[in-house]
Every structure is written in C-alpha cells, then in structure tokens.
C-alpha positions in Angstrom: 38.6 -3.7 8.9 39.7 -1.2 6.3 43.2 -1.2 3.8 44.0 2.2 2.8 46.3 2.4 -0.7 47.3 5.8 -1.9 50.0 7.4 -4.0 53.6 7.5 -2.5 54.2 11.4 -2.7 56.9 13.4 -1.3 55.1 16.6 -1.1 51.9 17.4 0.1 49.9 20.2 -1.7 51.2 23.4 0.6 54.8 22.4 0.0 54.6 22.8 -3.6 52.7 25.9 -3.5 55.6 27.2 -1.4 58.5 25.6 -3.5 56.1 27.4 -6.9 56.2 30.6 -5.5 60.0 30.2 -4.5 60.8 29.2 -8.1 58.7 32.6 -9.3 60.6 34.8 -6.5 64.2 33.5 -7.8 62.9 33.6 -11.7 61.4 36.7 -11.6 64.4 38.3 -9.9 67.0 36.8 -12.3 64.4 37.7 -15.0 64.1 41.5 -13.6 67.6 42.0 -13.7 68.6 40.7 -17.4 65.3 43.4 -18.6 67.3 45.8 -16.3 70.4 45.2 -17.8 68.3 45.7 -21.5 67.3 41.9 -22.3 63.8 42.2 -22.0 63.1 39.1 -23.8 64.7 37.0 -20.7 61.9 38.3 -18.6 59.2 37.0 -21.5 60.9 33.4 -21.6 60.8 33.1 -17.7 57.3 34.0 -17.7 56.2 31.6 -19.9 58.5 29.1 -18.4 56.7 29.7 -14.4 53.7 29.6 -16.3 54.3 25.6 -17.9 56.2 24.9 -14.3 53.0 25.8 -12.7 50.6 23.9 -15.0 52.7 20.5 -14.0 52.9 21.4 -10.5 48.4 21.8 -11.0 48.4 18.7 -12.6 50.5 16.5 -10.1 48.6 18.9 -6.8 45.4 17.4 -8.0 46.6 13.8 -8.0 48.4 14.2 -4.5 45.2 12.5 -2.6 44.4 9.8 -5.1 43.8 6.5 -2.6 42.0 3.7 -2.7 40.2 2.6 0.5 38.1 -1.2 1.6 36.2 -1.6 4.3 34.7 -4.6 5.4 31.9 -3.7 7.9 29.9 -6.4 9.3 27.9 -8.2 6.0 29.3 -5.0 3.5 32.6 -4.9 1.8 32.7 -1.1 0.2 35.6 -0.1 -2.0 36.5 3.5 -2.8 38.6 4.9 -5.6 39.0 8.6 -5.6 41.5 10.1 -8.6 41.7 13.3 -9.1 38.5 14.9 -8.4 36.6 11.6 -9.1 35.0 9.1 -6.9 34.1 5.3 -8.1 32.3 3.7 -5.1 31.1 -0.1 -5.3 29.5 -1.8 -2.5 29.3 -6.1 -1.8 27.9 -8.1 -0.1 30.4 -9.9 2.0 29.6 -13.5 1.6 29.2 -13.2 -1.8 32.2 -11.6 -2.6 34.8 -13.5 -5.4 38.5 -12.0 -4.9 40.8 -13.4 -7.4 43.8 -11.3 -9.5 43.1 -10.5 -13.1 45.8 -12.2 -14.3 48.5 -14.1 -12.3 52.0 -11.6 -13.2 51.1 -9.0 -10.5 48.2 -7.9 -12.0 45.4 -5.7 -10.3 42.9 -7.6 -8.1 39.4 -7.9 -9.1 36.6 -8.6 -6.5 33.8 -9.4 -7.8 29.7 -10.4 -6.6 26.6 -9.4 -7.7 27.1 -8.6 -11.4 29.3 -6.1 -10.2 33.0 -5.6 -10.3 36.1 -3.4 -8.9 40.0 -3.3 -9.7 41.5 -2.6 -6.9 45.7 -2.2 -5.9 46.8 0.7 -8.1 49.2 2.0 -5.4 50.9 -0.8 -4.4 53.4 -2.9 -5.6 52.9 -5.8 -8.3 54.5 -8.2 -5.8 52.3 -6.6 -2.8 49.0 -7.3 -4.7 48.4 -11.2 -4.5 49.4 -10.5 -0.2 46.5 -8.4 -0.5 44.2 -10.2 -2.1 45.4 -13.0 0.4 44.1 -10.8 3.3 40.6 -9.7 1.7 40.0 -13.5 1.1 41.0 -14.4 4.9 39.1 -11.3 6.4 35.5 -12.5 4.4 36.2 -15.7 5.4 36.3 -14.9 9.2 33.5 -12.5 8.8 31.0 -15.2 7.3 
C-alpha cells in the first residue's frame, strides 16, 4: 500500500520557465522602446524587476515536487519527505508502529515505534489528516 501527499501546484516547472521568459520577451520589449524613445532608466528598472520575478519564480520551481510518500510493504512501513532538495527517510517496523495526531485540532500525524518518530500530512487538509491516520491505523492492523 502506499499514500502519496504533495503540494497542490498549478504549474509544473517547464510552464513557468515558459511564462518567465514570456514576461522577459514583453518587458524587455516595452523596456527597449522607452530607452529608444530616450528613457533609459525604464530599461534599468525592468531589468532588475525580471531579475526579483525570476528569483521567486526559482524559489517556488524548487518547491514544485515537494511530497510526502508511505509505504507499507509486508513487516516495513517507510515514510519519505522530500522538500526542496532534501530527503528525510524513516523506516518502522509495522507491528510496532504507534499512529496517533499530535494534537487533536487537525494537527500533523505522528507515527511513531522504535525510539523513532515522523510528522507526516503536510499537504493535506487539517480536516483530511485524522481520515488518514484512520487508514494507516486500519492498513497495520490488517497487515499484522
């Protein structure tokens, strides 16, 4: 079995390199034509302008593929968490596994065995995350 949570996005990666460079073509153009027209300072604003627009568009690119992924394979129940260009990987035991929310408004859900610990439900919603703890709870109990 395996839940896979990640970030609601509109856009992938390649659409907002695409709708970037658009935004240069049309700034650049409008830009061009006031340093034609003897305003070179419009030219200088727009640059710097692409250049903050491109920054956020790096900065939300690199969070595009942030998911969080459980298996439960036979006697293992592995949890992933990759953000950004970082990976947190725990690994249980299945029978000894302890799922319970952190706190009961909606909080994350901590599963827990083994002196080890992992929050997991990041990308879903607070009313979605005691359903899923439900299931986890249901899916070691059938595997045991």
């Amino acid at each position: 079995m395996q839940w896979v949570m990640q970030r609601n996005c509109s856009s992938n990666p390649r659409q907002m390199v695409v709708l970037y460079l658009s935004l240069c073509a049309v700034s650049l153009v409008i830009g061009g034509g006031f340093w034609a027209l003897g305003a070179p300072t419009v030219l200088a604003f727009a640059g710097v302008e692409l250049l903050g627009l491109g920054v956020a568009f790096a900065i939300v690119a690199r969070h595009v593929g942030d998911r969080e992924t459980i298996t439960l394979s036979g006697r293992e129940l592995a949890i992933e968490h990759r953000c950004g260009s970082g990976v947190q990987r725990a690994r249980f035991r299945a029978e000894w596994v302890r799922v319970e929310p952190v706190r009961d408004d909606g909080s994350l859900v901590e599963v827990s065995g083994q002196g080890a610990s992992a929050r997991v439900g990041r990308y879903l919603r607070p009313e979605w995350r005691a359903q899923l703890a439900h299931e986890l709870r249901l899916a070691l109990r059938t595997r045991r």
